[in-house]
C-alpha positions as CSV (number, residue, x, y, z in Angstrom):
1,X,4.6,8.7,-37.1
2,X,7.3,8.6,-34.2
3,X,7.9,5.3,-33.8
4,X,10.2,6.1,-30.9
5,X,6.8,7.0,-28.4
6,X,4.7,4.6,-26.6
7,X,2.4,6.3,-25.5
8,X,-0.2,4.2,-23.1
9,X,3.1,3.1,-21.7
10,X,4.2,6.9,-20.6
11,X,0.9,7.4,-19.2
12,X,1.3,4.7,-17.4
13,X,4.3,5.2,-16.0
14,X,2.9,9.1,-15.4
15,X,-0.4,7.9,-13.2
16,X,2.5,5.6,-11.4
17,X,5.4,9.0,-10.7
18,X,1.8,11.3,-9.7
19,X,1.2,8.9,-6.8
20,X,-2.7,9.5,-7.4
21,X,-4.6,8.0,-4.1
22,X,-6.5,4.5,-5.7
23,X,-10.5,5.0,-5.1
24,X,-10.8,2.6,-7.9
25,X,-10.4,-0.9,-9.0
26,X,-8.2,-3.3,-8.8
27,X,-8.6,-3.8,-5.2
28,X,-5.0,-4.9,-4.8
29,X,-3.9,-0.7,-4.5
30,X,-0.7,-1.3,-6.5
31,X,0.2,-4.3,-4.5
32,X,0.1,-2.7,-1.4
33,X,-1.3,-6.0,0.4
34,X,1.6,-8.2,-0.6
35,X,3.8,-9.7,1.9
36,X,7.5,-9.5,1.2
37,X,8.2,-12.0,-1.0
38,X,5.3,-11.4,-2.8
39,X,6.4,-7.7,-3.4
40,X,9.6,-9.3,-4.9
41,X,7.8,-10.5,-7.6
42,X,5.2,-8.7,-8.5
43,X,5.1,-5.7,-6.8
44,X,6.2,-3.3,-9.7
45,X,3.9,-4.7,-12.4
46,X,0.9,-4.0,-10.1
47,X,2.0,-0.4,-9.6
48,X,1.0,0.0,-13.2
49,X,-1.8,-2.3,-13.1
50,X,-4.8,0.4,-13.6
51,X,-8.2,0.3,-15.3
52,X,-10.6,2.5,-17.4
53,X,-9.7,5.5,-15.3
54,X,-9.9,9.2,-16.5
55,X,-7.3,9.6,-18.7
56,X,-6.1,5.9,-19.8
57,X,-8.5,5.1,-22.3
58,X,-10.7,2.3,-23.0
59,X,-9.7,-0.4,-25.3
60,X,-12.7,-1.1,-26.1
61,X,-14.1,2.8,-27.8
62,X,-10.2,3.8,-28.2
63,X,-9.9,7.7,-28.5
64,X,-7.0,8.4,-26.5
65,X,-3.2,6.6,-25.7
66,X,-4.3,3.5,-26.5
67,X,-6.0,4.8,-30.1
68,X,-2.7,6.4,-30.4
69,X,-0.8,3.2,-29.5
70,X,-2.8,0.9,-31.7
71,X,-2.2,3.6,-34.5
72,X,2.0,3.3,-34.5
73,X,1.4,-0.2,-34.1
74,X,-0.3,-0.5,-37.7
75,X,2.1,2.6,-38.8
76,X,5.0,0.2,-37.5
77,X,3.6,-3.5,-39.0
78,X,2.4,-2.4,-42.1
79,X,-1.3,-2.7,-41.1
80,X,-4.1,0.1,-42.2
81,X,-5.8,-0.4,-38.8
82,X,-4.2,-2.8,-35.9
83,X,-6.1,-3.9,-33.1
84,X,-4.6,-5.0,-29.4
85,X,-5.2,-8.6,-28.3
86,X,-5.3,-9.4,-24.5
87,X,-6.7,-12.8,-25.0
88,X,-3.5,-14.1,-27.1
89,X,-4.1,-15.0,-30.6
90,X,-6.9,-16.7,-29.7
91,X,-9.0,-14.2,-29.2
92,X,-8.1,-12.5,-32.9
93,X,-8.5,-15.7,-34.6
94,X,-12.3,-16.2,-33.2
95,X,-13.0,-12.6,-34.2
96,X,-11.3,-12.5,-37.4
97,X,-13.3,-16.1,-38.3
98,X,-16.8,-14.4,-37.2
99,X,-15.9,-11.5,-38.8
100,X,-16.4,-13.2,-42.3
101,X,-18.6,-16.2,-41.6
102,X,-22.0,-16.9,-40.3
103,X,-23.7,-20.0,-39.7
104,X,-23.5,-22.4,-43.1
105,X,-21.1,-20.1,-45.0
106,X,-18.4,-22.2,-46.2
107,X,-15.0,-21.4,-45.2
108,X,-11.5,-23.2,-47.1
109,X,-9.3,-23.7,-44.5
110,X,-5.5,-25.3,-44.0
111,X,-6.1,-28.7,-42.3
112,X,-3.5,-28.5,-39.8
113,X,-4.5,-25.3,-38.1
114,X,-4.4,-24.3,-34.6
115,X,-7.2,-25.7,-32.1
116,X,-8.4,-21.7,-31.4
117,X,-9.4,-21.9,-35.2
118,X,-11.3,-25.0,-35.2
119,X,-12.9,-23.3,-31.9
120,X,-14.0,-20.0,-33.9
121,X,-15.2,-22.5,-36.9
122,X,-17.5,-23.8,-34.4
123,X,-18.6,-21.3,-32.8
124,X,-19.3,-19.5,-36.2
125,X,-20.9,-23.1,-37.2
126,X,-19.3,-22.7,-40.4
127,X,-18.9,-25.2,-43.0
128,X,-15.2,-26.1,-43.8
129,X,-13.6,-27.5,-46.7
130,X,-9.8,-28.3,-45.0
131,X,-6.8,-28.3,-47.5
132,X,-4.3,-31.1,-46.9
133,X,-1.3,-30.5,-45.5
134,X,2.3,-30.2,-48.1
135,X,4.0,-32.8,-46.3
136,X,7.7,-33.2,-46.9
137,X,8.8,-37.0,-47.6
138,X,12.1,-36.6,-45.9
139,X,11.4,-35.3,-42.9
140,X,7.4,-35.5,-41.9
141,X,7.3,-31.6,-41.5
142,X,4.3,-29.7,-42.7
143,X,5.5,-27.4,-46.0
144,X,1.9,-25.4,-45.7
145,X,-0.9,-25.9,-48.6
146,X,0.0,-26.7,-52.5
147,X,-0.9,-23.8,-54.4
148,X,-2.4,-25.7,-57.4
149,X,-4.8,-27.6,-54.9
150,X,-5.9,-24.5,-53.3
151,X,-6.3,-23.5,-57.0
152,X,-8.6,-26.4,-57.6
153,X,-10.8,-25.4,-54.5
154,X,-11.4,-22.5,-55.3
155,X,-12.8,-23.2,-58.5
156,X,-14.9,-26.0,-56.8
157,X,-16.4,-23.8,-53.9
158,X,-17.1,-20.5,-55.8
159,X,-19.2,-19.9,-52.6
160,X,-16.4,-19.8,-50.1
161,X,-16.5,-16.9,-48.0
162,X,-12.2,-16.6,-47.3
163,X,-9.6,-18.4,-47.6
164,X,-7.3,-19.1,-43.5
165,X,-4.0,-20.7,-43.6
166,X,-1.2,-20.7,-40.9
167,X,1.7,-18.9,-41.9
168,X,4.5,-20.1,-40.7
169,X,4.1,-22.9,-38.9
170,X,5.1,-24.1,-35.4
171,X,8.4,-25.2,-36.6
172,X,9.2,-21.7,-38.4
173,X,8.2,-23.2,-41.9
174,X,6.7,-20.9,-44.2
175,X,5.3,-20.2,-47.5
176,X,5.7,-17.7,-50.1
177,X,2.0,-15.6,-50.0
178,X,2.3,-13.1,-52.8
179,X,0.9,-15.1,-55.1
180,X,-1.7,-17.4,-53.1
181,X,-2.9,-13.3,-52.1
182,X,-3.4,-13.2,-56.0
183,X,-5.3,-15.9,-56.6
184,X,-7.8,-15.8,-53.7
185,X,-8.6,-12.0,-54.2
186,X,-9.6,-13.2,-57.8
187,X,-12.5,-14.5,-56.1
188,X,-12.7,-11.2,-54.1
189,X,-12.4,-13.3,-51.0
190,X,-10.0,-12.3,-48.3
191,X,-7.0,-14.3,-47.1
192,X,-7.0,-14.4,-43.5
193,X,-3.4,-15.5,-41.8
194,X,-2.5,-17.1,-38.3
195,X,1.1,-15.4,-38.3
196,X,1.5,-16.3,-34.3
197,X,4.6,-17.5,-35.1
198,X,5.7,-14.5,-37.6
199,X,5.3,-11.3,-35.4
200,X,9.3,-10.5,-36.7
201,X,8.5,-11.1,-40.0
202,X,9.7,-8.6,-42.3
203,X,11.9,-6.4,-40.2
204,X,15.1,-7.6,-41.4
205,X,16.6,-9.2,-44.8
206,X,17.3,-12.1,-43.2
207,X,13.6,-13.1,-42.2
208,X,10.7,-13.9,-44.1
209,X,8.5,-11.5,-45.4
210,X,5.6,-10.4,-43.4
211,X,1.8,-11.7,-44.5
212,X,0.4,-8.3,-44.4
213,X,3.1,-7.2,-46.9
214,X,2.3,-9.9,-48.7
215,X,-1.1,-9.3,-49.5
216,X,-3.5,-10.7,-46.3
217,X,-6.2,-9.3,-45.7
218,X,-6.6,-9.9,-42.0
219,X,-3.3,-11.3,-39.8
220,X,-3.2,-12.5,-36.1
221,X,0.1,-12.2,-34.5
222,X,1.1,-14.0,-30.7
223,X,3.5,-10.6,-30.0
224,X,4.6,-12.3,-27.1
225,X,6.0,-15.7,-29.1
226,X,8.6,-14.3,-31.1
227,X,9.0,-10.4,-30.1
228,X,9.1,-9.0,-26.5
229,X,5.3,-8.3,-25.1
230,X,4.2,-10.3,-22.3
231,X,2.4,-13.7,-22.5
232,X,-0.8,-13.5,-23.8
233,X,-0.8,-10.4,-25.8
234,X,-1.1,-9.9,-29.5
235,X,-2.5,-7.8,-32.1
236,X,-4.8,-8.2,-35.0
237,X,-3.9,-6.2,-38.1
238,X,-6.0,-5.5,-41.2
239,X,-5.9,-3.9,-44.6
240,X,-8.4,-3.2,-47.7
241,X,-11.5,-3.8,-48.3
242,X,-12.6,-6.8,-47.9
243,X,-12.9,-6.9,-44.1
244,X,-15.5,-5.5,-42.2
245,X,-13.8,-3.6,-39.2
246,X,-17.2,-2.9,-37.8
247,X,-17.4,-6.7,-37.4
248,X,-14.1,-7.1,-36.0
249,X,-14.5,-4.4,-33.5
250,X,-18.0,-5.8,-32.6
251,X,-16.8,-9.6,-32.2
252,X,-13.4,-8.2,-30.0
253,X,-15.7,-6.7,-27.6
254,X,-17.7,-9.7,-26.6
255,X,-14.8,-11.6,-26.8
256,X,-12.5,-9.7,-24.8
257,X,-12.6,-9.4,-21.2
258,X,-14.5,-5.9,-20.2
259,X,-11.4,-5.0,-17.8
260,X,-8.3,-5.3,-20.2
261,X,-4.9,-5.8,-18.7
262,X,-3.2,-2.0,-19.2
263,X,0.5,-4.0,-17.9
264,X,-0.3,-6.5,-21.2
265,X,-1.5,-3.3,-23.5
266,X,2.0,-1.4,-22.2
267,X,4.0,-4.3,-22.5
268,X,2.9,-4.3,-26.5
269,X,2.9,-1.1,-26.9
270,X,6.7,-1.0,-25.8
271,X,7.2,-4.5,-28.1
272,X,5.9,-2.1,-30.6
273,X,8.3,0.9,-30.2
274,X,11.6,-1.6,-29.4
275,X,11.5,-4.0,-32.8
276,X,10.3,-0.9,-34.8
277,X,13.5,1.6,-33.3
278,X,16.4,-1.7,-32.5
279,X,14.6,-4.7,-34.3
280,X,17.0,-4.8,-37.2
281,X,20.0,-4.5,-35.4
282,X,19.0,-6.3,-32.7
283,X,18.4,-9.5,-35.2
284,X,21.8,-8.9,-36.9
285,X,23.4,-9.6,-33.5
286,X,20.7,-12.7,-32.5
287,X,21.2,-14.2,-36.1
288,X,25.2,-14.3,-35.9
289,X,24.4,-15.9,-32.8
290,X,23.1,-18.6,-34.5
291,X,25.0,-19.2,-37.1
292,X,27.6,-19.8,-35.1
293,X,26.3,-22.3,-32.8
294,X,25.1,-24.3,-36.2
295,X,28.4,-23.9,-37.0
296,X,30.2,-25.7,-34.1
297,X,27.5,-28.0,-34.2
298,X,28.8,-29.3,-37.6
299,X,31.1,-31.3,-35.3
300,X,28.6,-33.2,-33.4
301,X,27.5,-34.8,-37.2
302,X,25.0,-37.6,-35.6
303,X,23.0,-34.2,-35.1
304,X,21.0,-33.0,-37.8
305,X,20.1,-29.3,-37.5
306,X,16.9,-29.4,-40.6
307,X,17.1,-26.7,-43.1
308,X,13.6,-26.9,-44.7
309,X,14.8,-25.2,-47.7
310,X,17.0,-27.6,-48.8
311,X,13.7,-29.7,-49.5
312,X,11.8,-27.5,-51.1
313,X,11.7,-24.4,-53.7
314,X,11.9,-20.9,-52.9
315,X,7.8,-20.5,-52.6
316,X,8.6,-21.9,-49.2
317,X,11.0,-20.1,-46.2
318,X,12.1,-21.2,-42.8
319,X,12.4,-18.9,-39.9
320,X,16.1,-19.0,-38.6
321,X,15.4,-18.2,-35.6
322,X,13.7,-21.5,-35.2
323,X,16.1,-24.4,-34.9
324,X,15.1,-28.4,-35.3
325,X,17.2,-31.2,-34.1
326,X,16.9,-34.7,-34.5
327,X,19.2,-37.8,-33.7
328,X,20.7,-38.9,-36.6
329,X,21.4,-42.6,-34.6
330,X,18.2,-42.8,-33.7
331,X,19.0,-43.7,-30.2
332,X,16.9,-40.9,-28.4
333,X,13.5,-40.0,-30.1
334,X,12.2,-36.4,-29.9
335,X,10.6,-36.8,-26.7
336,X,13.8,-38.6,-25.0
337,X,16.3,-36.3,-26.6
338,X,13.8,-33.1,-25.1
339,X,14.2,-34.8,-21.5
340,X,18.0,-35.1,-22.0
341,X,18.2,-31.4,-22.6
342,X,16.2,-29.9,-19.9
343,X,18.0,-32.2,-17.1
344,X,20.6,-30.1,-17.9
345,X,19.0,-27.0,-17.9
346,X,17.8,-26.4,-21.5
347,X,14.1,-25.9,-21.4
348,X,13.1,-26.4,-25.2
349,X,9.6,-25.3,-26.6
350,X,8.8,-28.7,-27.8
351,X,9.5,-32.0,-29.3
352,X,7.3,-34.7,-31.3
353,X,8.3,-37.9,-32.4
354,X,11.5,-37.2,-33.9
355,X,12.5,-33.5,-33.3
356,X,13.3,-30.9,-30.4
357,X,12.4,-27.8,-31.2
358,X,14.5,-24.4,-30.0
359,X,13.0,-21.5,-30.3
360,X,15.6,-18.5,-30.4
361,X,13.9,-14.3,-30.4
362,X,15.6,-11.0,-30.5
363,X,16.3,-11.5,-26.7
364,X,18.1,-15.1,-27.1
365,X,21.5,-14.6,-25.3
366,X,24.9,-16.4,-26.8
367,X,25.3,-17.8,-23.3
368,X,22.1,-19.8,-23.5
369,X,23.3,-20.8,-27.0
370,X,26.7,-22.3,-25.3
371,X,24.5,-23.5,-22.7
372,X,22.5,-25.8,-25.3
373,X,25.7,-26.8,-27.0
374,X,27.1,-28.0,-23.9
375,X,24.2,-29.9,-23.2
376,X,24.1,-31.7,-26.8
377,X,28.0,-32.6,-25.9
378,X,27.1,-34.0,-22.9
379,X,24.3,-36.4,-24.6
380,X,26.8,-37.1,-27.4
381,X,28.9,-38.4,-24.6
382,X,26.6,-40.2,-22.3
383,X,24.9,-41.9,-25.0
384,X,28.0,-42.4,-27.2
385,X,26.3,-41.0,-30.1
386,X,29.6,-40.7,-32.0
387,X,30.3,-44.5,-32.1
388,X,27.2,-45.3,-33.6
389,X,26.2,-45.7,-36.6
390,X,23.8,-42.7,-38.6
391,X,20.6,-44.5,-39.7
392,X,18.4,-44.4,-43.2
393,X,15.7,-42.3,-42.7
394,X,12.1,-44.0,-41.8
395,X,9.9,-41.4,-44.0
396,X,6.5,-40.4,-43.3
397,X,6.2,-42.5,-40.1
398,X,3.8,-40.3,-38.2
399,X,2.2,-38.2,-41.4
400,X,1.5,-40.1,-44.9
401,X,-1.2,-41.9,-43.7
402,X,-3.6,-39.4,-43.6
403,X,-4.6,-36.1,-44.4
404,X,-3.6,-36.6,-48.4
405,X,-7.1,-35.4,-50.0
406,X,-9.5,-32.8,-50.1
407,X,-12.5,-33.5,-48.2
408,X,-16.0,-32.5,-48.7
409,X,-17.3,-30.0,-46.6
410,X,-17.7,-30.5,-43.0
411,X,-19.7,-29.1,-40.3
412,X,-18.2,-29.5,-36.8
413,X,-20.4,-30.1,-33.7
414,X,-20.7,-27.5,-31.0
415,X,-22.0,-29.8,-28.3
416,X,-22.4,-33.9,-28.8
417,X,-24.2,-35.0,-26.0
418,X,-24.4,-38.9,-26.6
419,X,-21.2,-40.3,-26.0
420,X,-19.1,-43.3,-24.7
421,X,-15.6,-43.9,-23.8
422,X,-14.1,-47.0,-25.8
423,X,-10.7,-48.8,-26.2
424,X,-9.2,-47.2,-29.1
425,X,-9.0,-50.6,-30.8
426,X,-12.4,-50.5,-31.0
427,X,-13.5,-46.8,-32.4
428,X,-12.7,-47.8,-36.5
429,X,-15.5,-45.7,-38.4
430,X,-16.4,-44.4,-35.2
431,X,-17.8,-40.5,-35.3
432,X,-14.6,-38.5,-32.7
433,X,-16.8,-36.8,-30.2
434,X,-13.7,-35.0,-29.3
435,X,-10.7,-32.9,-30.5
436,X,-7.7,-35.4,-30.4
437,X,-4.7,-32.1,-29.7
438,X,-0.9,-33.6,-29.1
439,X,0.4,-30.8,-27.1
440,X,2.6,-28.5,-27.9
441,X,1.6,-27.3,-30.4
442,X,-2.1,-27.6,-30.3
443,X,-2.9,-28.6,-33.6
444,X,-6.0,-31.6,-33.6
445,X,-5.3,-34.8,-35.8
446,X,-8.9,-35.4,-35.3
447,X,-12.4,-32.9,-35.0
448,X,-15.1,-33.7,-33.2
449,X,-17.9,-35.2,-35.9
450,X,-15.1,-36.6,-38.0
451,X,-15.0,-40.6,-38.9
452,X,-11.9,-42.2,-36.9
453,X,-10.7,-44.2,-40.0
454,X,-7.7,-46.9,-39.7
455,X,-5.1,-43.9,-40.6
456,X,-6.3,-42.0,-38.3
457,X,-6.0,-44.7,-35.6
458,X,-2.4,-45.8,-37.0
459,X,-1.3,-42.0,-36.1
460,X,-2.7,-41.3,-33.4
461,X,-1.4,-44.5,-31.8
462,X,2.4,-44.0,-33.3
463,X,2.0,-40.4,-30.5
464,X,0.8,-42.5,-27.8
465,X,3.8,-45.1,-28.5
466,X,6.3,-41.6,-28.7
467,X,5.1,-40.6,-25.4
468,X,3.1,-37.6,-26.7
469,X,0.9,-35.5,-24.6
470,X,-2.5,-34.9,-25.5
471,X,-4.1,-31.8,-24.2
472,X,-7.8,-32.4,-23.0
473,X,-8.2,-36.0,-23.8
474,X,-7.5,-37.9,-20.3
475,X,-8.8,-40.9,-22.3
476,X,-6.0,-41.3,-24.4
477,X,-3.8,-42.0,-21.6
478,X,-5.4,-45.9,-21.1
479,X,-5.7,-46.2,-25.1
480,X,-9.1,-45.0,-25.0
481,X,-10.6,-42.4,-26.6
482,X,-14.7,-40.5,-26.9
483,X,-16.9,-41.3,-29.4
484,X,-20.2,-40.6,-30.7
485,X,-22.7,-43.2,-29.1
């Protein structure tokens, strides 16, 4: 196919140069009603802002440029059929979930999954057996699912309808899927795969390889995260036989809205057609980039810059596009060392207790790399991190406590109705009538229906201490948090 056409985004662009008069909706007329500085902004993505007009398509019955685009988007990923998200990855990961479970089909999931997961799981009322989390001693980061325990519950739940992990995570970490592909399709299960973080993946020698390549049967990617779409768009890819793309086309259209956004369809279509024509060379240039600002940051030694790999074996990769910091002195925690940096300019994805998370893509300039340098020199140098001394690392602060064993299988509430608000001192083996969700990233250390046991409460009060946020839980901000009454 030519990847070098993208074609909803011509068409587009052709309705646009025609100057067709607008009997239709939207009712803004290509932004005609804007004031000036209005216009500025967003006058020339509402010129292309159309709907389900002759000629455009429909994305939900595709059978023109948007069947075509979808087409060179699974020609370009690797996919057999690929599917156009306008809902973010949200929306795929409720209709890949519903796609293979009903209500009481049991599902084996990664524990530490994103809270859109746990949203489908419900919605599906599914039951779910969660896998614990391959925690790393030395630094508290999440190394995905041992293979051998997966193994294990497989064997135990011959019954399980897939298998969903998160692959890689929020911090770029990764594992090695060929051979977890093999083992679940032994049970002629599929693998379903939260790539949000991956959409690269695979499209130079220097990255991971992709899930789909790697045997999954069904894979959500967030295009907008890592490649060039605009926010919320993503696409859904699938391959074999062990999905039902009946079920996935069904579940998108009730999920989606009925009025797509063609500017979010274009802007993936074009994603599509720039990493598939200057992706590779474009991440040669992005990951010299990189190497050399790890390389001058060699000098500023009371930073650590964590290389996953160093921890682990080669079943597990690390996306180098994502970099994670930490103060070696301990003087500035995650959170504190986050603030530093964006007072001076540097807006970083994240931070938890210990780390800052920066988030580099094919568009990452090197000025914005000499721009975060200079901002870690300046730290260094208000905070006289260089005189002081490098501490022994305190292990598993935040993680060990919890999350080490399989659980039994678990059935998640869709709506608890009798509840109470107590001091969090006094909710031990409480039922959580809530999803407790430090934000970014959005993964829940507690489900709603799940026992509040002392190691829960010991971690969940070390990211109150940190000065964690907590998305949806207003609670939690005066040490209090919903139970089941």
């Amino acid at each position: 196919m030519n990847q070098h056409k993208a074609p909803l985004y011509d068409m587009l662009k052709q309705y646009h140069m025609d100057n067709k008069a607008s009997f239709h909706v939207p009712g803004h007329k290509f932004g005609r009603a804007l004031n000036k500085e209005e216009q500025y902004y967003f006058k020339q993505i509402m010129e292309i802002d159309y709907t389900e007009i002759t000629g455009l398509d429909d994305l939900h019955d595709a059978q023109g440029v948007i069947e075509e685009s979808q087409e060179l988007a699974a020609h370009c990923f690797g996919a057999e059929e690929s599917f156009f998200l306008i809902n973010g990855s949200t929306v795929g990961n409720l209709a890949m979930i519903l796609s293979v479970c009903e209500r009481d089909d049991l599902i084996i999931v990664q524990r530490n999954v994103h809270k859109s997961i746990i949203n489908g799981l419900i919605l599906a009322e599914a039951k779910i057996v969660f896998l614990p989390p391959n925690l790393d001693k030395n630094t508290d980061l999440d190394f995905g699912i041992d293979e051998k325990t997966l193994q294990t519950t497989l064997v135990q739940y011959p019954n399980a309808k897939a298998v969903l992990l998160t692959n890689p995570n929020y911090f770029g970490i990764g594992m090695d899927l060929k051979d977890i592909a093999k083992l679940v399709h032994q049970n002629n299960i599929p693998l379903l795969i939260d790539e949000a973080h991956g959409a690269h993946y695979g499209f130079h020698p220097a990255l991971p390889d992709s899930a789909l390549f790697s045997g999954a049967d069904a894979v959500v990617q967030s295009t907008h995260k890592m490649l060039t779409s605009m926010t919320m768009s993503g696409m859904l890819h699938v391959q074999g036989n062990l999905i039902d793309r009946e079920k996935i086309r069904h579940y998108l259209t009730m999920l989606q809205s009925s009025s797509p956004s063609y500017p979010l369809m274009a802007s993936l279509d074009i994603s599509r057609r720039w990493i598939s024509t200057e992706g590779r060379r474009r991440i040669s240039i992005v990951q010299n980039m990189i190497t050399g600002f790890k390389e001058k940051m060699e000098k500023l030694h009371w930073f650590e810059i964590v290389n996953s790999t160093k921890y682990t074996d080669k079943k597990y990769t690390q996306d180098p596009f994502k970099i994670i910091i930490r103060d070696l002195t301990t003087t500035l925690s995650g959170y504190e060392l986050q603030a530093e940096i964006e007072k001076r300019q540097c807006m970083v994805e994240m931070a938890n207790p210990r780390f800052v998370l920066i988030v580099c893509s094919v568009s990452t300039q090197e000025e914005d790399l000499q721009k975060l340098l200079d901002a870690l020199r300046d730290i260094s140098d208000e905070f006289s991190l260089k005189k002081k001394e490098l501490r022994e690392n305190i292990t598993n602060s935040i993680y060990e406590t919890n999350f080490t064993k399989l659980n039994p299988p678990m059935q998640m509430k869709r709506n608890i109705t009798h509840t109470e608000v107590v001091n969090i001192n006094e909710a031990l083996n409480s039922m959580s009538a809530e999803m407790v969700i430090p934000y970014p990233p959005g993964i829940p250390i507690l489900y709603p229906g799940e026992m509040i046991t002392s190691e829960v409460l010991i971690k969940i009060k070390q990211f109150i201490d940190s000065g964690a946020y907590f998305q949806g839980s207003k609670e939690l901000k005066n040490n209090q948090i919903k139970i089941v009454k």
